[in-house]
C-alpha positions in Angstrom: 16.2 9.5 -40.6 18.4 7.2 -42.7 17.1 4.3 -40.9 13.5 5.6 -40.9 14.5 5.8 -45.1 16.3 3.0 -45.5 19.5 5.0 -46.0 23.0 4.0 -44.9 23.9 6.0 -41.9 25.2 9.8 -43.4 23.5 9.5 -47.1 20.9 12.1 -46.0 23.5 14.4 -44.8 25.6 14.0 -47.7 22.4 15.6 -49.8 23.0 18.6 -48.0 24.1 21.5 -48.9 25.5 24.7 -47.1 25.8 28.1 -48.3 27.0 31.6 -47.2 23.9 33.3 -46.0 23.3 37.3 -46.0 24.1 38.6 -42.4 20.3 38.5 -40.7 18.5 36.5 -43.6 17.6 33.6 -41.3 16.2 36.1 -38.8 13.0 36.4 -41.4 12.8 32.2 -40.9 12.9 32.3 -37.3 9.3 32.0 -35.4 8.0 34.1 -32.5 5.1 32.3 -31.4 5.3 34.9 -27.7 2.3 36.3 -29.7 0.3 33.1 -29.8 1.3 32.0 -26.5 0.3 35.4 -24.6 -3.2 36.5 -26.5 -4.5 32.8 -27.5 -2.4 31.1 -25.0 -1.3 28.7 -27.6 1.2 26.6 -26.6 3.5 23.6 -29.5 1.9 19.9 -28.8 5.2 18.8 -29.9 8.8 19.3 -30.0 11.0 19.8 -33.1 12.3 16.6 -33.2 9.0 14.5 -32.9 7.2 16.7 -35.7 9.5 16.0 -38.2 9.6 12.2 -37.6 5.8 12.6 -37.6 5.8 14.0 -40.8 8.3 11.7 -42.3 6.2 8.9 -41.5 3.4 10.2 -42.6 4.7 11.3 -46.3 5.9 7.5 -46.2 2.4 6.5 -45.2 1.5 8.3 -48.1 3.8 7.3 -50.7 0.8 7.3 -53.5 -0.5 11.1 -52.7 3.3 12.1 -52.8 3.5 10.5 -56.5 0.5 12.0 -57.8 1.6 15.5 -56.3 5.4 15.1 -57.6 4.2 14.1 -61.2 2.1 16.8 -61.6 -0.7 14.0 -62.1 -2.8 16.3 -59.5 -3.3 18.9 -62.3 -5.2 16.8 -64.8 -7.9 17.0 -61.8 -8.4 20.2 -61.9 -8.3 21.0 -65.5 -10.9 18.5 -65.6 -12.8 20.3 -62.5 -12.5 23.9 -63.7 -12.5 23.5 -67.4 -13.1 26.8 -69.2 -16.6 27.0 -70.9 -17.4 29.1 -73.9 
């Protein structure tokens, strides 16, 4: 992803940062899609990997809609939209 950013190779990882966890809390992150697969038979389109390059890219694409989220800019909108009338 540095390259993809425009990072030197290991800036990303440096932003990371680790912490002691409580014993089983990352069990309520995990997904169980068995559910999916067996009723809907729902299967991933893509791996792990290829996702979150796809969605990299695509909040690159979409540097403007980032901004305007980010900023807060997004909320003028809908003040604007659902004004309060009395």
């Amino acid at each position: 992803m540095d390259k993809k950013l425009g990072r030197e190779s290991g800036d990303s990882e440096k932003l990371i940062t680790y912490i002691v966890d409580r014993a089983g809390h990352d069990l309520r992150y995990a997904i169980d899609s068995s559910k999916l697969q067996k009723e809907l038979g729902w299967k991933p389109s893509l791996q792990f990997e290829e996702g979150l390059e796809k969605t990299v890219d695509w909040y690159l694409d979409n540097s403007e809609w980032l901004n305007n989220v980010t900023s807060g800019e997004y909320q003028k909108y809908y003040l604007k939209q659902y004004k309060e009338t009395r």
